[in-house]
N, C-alpha and C positions, 0 to 999 in steps of 0.2 A: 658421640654421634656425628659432630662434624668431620672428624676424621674420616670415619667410616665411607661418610658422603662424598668428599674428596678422592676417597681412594677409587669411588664407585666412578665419579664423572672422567677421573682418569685412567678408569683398568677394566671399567663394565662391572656388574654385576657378580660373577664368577667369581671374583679375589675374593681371597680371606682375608677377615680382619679379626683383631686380637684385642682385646683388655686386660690388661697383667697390671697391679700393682707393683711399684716398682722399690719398696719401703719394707719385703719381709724376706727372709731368712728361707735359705735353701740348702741344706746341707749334700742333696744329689740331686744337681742340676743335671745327668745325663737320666734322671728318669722323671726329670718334666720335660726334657725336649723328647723323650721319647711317649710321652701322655700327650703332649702338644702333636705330635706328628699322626698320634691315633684318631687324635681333635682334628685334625684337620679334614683325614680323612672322615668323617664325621659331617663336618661343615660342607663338606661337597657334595654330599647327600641331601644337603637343605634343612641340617639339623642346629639350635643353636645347641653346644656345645660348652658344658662348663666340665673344670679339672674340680674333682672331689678330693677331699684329702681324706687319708684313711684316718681316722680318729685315735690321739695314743691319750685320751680320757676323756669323762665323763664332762668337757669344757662348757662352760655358763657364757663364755665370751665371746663365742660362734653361733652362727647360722646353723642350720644343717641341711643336708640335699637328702631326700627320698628317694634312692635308686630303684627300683624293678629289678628285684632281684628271682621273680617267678618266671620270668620270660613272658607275660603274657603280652607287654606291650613290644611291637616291633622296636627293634634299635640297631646302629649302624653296628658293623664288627668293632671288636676293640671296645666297644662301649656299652654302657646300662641307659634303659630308659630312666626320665626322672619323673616320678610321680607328681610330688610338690616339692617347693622349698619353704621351710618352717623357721620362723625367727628365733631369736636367740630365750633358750628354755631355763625355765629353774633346774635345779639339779637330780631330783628324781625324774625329772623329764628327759632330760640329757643323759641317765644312767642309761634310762628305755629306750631311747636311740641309739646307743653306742650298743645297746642288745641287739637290735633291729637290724642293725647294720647300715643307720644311716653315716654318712658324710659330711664333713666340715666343708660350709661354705665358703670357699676363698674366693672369693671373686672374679676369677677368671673364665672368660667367654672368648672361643672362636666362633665365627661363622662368618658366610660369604658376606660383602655388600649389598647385594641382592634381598639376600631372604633379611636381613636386617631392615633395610628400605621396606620392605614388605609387611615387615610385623609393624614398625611405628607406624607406616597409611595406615592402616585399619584400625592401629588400635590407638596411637597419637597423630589424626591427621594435618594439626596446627603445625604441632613438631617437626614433619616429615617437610610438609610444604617450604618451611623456612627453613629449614638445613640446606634442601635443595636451592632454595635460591640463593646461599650464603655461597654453597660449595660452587655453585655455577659462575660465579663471581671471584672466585679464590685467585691469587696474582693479577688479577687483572686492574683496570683503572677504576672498576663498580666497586670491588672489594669492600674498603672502608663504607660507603653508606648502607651498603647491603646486608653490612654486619649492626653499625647505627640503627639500622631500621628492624630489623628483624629478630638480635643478639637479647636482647632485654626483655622479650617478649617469650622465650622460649622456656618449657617448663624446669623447676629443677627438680631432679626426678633420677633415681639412681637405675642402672640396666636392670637390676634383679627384679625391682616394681615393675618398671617400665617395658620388662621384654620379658625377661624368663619365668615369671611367678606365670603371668594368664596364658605362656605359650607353654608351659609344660602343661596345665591343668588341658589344653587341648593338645597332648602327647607330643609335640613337636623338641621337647629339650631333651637331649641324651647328656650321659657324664660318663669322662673317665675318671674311675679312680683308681688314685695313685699314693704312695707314703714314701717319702720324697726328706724327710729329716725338717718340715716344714713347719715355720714360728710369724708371725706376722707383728712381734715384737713390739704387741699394744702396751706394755708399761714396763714398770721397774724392775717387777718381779719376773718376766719373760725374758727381759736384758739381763739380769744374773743369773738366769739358768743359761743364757749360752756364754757369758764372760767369766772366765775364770775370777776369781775373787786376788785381789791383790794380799799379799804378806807383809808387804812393806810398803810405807810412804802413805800415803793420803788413799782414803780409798774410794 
């Protein structure tokens, strides 16, 4: 969020800004920059924008995104509207997803600074007010107390709660999806399907 605000008191409104984890596994990165580029244009429309991953099973470990896959909700080119986003399902529930044709939630969100700033006013107005005053402050001589005074106070509260769960429920989030060779490399068992197993020596 601070970021966001930053980039907004120095570029307006218009910029896009991005949230990618920076800890999972991409085996083609030229077809997330190529879902990123569709996001973008996406996010210029005023949309927020997350990357869906196309599902290779029935996973218990993920989120999922409910695309519109009927067309009835408007959505930018390149993209599906998102109905909801549904937390992470037992396995007959997650089999009936990957039927449905929803999406694995990865976390990744574009959209302007703008429509970002927009969604926290109204919908976190404490949040919104003190970012602003953090970022209005940012290199300058206020900086340090205006983070002091404001930083500790601010909710913690991940984007999916905080911006995309109640802005898609009022149509506002579109998704590309994409299948991209994508792992987010939450345990042991995720790190040996992509490392070859050793033959020799310690393993």
């Amino acid at each position: 969020g601070l970021a966001a605000y930053v980039v907004r008191a120095r570029s307006g409104d218009d910029a896009v800004v991005g949230s990618f984890a920076a800890d999972h596994v991409v085996a083609r990165p030229d077809l997330l920059e190529r879902a990123v580029a569709s996001g973008i244009g996406a996010a210029r429309q005023g949309y927020v924008v997350t990357v869906g991953i196309g599902p290779t099973g029935a996973s218990t470990a993920y989120g999922y995104i409910q695309p519109d896959r009927s067309g009835e909700l408007p959505a930018p080119s390149g993209a599906l509207a998102v109905r909801s986003f549904v937390e992470k399902p037992d396995g007959a529930t997650a089999e009936r997803y990957v039927d449905q044709g929803f999406l694995w939630n990865a976390g990744m969100f574009l959209m302007t600074a703008g429509v970002l700033a927009g969604h926290l006013a109204r919908l976190m107005p404490d949040m919104h007010e003190r970012l602003e005053a953090i970022a209005a402050q940012w290199g300058g001589d206020g900086f340090e107390d205006a983070l002091a005074l404001h930083w500790p106070h601010l909710t913690r509260i991940a984007i999916d709660h905080a911006i995309a769960e109640p802005v898609a429920a009022a149509g506002g989030v579109a998704t590309v999806p994409v299948s991209m060779g994508w792992d987010d490399v939450g345990g042991f068992d995720s790190l040996a399907a992509l490392v070859a197993a050793r033959t020799r020596g310690r393993a």
